[in-house]
PALO-426238 format. One record per residue (C-alpha): residue number from 1; x, y, z. Coordinates in steps of 0.5 Angstrom, whole numbers, plus 500, padded with zeros to 3 digits. Layout:
r n=NUM, x=X, y=Y, z=Z
...
END
This chain:
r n=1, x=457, y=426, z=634
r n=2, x=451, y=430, z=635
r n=3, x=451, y=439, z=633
r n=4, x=449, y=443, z=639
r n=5, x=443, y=446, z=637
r n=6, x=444, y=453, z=640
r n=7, x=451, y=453, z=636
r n=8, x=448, y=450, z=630
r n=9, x=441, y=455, z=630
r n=10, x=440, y=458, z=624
r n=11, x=440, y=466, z=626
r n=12, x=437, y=472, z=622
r n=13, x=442, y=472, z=616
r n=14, x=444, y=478, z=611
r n=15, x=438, y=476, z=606
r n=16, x=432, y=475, z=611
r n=17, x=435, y=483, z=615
r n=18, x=434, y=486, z=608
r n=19, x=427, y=483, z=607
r n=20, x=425, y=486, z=614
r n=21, x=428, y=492, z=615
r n=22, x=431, y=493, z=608
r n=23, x=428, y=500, z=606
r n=24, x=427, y=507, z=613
r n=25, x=420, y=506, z=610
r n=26, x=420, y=498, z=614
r n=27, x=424, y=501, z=619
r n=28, x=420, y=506, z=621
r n=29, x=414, y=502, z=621
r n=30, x=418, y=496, z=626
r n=31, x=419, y=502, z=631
r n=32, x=413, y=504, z=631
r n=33, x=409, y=498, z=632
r n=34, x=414, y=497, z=637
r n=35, x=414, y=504, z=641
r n=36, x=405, y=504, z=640
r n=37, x=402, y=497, z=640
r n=38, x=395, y=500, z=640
r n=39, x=397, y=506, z=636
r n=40, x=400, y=512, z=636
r n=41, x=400, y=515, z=644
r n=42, x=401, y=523, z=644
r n=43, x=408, y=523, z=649
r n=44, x=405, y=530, z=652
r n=45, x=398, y=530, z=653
r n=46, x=396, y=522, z=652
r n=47, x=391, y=523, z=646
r n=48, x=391, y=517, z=640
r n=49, x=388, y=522, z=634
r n=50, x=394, y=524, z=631
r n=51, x=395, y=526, z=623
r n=52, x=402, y=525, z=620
r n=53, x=405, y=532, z=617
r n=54, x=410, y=535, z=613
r n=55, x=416, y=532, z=610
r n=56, x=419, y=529, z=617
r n=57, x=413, y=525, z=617
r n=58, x=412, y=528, z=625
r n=59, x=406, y=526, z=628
r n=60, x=402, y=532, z=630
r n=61, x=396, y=530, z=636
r n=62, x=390, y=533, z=635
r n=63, x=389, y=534, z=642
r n=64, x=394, y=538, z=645
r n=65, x=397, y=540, z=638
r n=66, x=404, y=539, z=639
r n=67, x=408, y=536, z=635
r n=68, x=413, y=529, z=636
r n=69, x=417, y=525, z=632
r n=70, x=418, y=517, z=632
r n=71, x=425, y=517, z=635
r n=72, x=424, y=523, z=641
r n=73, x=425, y=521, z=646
r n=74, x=428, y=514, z=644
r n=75, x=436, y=512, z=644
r n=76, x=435, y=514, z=636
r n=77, x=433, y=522, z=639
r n=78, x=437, y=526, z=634
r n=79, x=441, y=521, z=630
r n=80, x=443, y=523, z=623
r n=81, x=443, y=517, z=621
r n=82, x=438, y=513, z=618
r n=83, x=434, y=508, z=621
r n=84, x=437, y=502, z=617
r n=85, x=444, y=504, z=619
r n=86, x=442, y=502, z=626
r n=87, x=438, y=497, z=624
r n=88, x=444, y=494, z=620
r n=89, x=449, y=495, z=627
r n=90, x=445, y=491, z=630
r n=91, x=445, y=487, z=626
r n=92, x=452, y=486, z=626
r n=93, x=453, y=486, z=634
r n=94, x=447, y=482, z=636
r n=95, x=449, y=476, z=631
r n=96, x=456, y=475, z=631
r n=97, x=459, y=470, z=637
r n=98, x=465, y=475, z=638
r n=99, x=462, y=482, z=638
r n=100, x=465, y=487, z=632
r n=101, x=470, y=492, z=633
r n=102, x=468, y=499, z=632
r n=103, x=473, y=500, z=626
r n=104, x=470, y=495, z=623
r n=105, x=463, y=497, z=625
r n=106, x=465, y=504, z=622
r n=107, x=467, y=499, z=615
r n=108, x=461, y=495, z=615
r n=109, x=456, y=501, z=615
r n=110, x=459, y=506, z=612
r n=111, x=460, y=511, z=617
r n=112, x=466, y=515, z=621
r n=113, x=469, y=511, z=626
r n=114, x=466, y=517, z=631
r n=115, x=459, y=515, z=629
r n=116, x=459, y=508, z=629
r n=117, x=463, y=508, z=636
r n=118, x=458, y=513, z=640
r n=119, x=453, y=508, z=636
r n=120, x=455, y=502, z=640
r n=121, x=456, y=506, z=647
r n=122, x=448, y=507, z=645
r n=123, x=447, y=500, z=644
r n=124, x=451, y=497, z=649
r n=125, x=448, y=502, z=654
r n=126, x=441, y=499, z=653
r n=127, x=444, y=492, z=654
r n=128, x=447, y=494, z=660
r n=129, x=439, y=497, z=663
r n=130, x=436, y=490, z=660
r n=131, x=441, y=486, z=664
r n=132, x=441, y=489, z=671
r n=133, x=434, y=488, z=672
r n=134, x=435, y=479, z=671
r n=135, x=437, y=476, z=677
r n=136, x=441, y=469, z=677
r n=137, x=438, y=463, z=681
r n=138, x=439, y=456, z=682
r n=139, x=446, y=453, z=683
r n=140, x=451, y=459, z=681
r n=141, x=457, y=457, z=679
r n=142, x=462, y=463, z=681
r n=143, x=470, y=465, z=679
r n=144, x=473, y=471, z=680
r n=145, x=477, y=475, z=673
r n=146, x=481, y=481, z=672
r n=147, x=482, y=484, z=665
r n=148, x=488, y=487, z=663
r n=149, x=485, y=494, z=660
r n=150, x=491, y=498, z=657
r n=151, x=498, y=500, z=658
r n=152, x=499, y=507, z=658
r n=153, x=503, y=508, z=663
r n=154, x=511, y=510, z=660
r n=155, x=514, y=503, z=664
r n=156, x=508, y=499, z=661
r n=157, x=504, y=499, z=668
r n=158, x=504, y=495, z=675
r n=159, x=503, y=488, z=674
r n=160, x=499, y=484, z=677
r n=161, x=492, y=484, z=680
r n=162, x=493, y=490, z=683
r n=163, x=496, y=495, z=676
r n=164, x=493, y=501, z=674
r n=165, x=488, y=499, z=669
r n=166, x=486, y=493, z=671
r n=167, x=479, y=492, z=671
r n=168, x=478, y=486, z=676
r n=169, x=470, y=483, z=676
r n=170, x=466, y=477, z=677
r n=171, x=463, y=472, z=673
r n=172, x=457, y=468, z=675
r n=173, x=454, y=462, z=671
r n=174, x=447, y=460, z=672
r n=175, x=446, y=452, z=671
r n=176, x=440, y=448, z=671
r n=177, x=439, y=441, z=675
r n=178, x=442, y=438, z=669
r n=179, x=448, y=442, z=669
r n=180, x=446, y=446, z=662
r n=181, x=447, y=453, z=663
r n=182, x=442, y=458, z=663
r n=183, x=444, y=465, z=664
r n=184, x=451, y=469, z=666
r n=185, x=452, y=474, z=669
r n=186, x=459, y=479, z=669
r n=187, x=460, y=483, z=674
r n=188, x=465, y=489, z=675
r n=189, x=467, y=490, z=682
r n=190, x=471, y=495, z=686
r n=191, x=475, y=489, z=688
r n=192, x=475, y=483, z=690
r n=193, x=473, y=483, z=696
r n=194, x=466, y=481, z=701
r n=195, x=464, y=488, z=701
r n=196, x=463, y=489, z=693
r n=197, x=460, y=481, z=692
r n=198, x=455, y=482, z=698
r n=199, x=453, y=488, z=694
r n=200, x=453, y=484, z=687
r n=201, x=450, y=478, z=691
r n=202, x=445, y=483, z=694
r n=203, x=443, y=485, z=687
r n=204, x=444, y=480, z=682
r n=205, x=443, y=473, z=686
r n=206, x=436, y=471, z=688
r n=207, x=436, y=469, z=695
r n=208, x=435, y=462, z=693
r n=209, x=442, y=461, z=690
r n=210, x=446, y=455, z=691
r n=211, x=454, y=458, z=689
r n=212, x=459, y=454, z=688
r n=213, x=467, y=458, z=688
r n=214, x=473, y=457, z=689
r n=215, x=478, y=458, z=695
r n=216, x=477, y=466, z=695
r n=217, x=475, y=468, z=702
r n=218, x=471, y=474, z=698
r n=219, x=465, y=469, z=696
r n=220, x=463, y=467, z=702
r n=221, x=460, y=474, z=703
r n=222, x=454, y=471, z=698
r n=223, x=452, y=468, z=705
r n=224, x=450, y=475, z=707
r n=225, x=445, y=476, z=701
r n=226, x=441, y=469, z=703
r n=227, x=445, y=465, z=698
r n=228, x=448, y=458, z=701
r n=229, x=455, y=458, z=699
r n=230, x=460, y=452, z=697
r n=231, x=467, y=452, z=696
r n=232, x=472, y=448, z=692
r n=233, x=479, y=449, z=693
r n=234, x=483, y=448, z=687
r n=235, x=489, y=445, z=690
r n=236, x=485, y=440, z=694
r n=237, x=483, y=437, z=688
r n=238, x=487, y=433, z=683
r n=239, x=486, y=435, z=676
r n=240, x=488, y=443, z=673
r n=241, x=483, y=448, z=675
r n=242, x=480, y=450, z=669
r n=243, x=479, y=443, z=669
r n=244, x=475, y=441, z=675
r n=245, x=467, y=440, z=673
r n=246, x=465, y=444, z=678
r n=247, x=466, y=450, z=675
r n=248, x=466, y=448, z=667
r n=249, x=461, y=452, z=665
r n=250, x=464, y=459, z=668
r n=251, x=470, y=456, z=665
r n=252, x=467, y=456, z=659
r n=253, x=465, y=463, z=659
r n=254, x=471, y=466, z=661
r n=255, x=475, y=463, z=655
r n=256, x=470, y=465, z=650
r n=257, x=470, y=472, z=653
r n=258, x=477, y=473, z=652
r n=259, x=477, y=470, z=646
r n=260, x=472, y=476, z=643
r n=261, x=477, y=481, z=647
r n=262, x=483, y=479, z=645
r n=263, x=481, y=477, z=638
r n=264, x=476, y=482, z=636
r n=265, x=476, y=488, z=641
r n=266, x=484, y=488, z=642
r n=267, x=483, y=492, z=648
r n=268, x=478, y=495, z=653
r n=269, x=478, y=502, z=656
r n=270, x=477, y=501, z=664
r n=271, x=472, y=506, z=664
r n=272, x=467, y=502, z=659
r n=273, x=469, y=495, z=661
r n=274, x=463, y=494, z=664
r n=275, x=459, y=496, z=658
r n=276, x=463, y=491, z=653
r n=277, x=462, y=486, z=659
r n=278, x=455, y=486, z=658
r n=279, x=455, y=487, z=650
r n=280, x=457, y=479, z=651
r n=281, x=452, y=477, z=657
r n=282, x=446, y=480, z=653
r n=283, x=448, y=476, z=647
r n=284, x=449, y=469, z=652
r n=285, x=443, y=470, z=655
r n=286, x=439, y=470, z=649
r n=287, x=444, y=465, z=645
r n=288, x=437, y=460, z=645
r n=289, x=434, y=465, z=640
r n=290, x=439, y=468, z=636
r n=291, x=434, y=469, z=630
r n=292, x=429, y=474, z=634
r n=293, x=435, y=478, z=639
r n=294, x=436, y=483, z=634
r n=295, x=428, y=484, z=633
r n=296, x=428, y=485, z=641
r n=297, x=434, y=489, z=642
r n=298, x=431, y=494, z=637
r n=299, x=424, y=494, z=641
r n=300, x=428, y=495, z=648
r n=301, x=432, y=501, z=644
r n=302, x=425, y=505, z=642
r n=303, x=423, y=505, z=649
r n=304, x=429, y=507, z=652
r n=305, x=430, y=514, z=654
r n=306, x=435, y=518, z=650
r n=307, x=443, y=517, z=650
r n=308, x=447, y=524, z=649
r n=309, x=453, y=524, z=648
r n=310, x=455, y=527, z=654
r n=311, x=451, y=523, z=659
r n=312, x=455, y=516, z=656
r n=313, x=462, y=520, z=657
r n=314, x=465, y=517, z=651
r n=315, x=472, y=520, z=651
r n=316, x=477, y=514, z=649
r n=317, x=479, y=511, z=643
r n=318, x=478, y=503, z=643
r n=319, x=478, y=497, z=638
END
């Protein structure tokens, strides 16, 4: 039987990370040439002559005369970790199939928990602004889904769909005419309802989308964003639900998520959910090129805007 090629794809190994980014020296230069492709730009009045200055190695503009660091004005802004630390979490999120939990992220780096745990809301966060600009098109194959969140409540908390820390969201597979998936999108929703997949279909399908569901009245609402809509209704068809070939692909993705969760992260604050579901469609989406997704998450990170503390409004503890 032949291998999948995606499954199979040789990816950045341990070795080929030391040798490209082993040293702060070669971290530097990799975030440099992504933030300055023509060299460096004066971040406060434009000029490009500059001269590197001081222990900190700022860069001094010979312009306006102010001073800017590399990670000013970056995700990297005020960390007092080394470059390769964060080149080494990367690393470890971007490579691995079912994600790493922060407690053994903290092992791997060598750092307090706290800090690998702000770290990966950095990260994540990135991920989460990178995939709300991609929009599915094509035939869309669509499920609903819950994750089940916490217990915190003294009774263990209210069952079903409806419980407290429940985080009901939407999974969207994206085809080609061959039936190979092409992208995913996951999509935390007020509820499950028209009104909140209108407003998903409004902003992450392209008009042209062809949506296959289920029976669930709610993702007829895709009409209303432009989409045509086809639905399935599981109890008319012979075989399990999981089953149908219709909606093998979202199937799929749905398994191998909860795999990553329930394997790997344990468990998920409600209030972060959205971004750990996009730690899991930023890797899918990129699963074709394994080898240069740390590469492009780092270039992305050094010309994202900064992430305080604060502005993440990390205050839970999780896997």
């Amino acid at each position: 039987m032949a291998r999948n090629p995606i499954q199979f794809q040789k990816g950045m190994s341990l070795k080929e990370l030391n040798q490209k980014y082993g040293t702060e020296d070669q971290c530097e230069a990799a975030l440099a040439a992504w933030r300055w492709p023509g060299g460096f730009v004066c971040p406060h009045c434009g000029g490009k002559e500059h001269a590197i200055v001081g222990v900190r190695r700022l860069y001094s503009c010979h312009g306006c005369r102010r001073q800017t660091s590399l990670k000013a004005g970056t995700i990297f802004s005020r960390t007092l970790l080394p470059l390769m630390a964060w080149f080494q979490a990367m690393w470890l999120i971007t490579q691995s199939k079912n994600s790493i939990s922060t407690l053994e992220l903290s092992r791997q780096l060598g750092v307090k928990w706290d800090s690998a745990h702000l770290m990966r809301h950095k990260l994540m966060s990135v991920m989460a602004e990178r995939e709300a600009a991609r929009k599915l098109d094509g035939r869309v194959e669509m499920d609903d889904a819950i994750l089940g969140g916490e217990k915190s409540e003294p009774d263990g908390g209210k069952r079903g769909r409806g419980g407290t820390n429940k985080v009901p969201f939407v999974a969207a597979v994206a085809t080609d005419d061959n039936g190979h998936p092409q992208r995913v999108l996951l999509h935390v929703v007020e509820a499950h309802d028209g009104r909140s997949v209108e407003a998903m279909a409004k902003a992450y399908l392209a008009p042209t989308a062809r949506v296959v569901s289920d029976g669930l009245g709610c993702f007829r609402a895709v009409t209303k964003a432009g989409c045509s809509h086809t639905a399935i209704v599981a109890s008319r068809e012979p075989q399990q639900p999981e089953k149908i070939p219709a909606f093998r692909w979202v199937n799929t993705v749905l398994g191998n998520l909860k795999t990553a969760i329930v394997g790997t992260l344990k468990s998920v604050a409600k209030r972060y959910a959205f971004r750990y579901l996009a730690e899991f469609q930023y890797r899918f989406n990129r699963r074709a090129d394994l080898a240069s997704m740390l590469d492009r998450l780092a270039c992305v990170a050094v010309r994202a805007a900064p992430r305080p503390y604060k502005s993440l409004k990390i205050a839970y503890a999780e896997g």
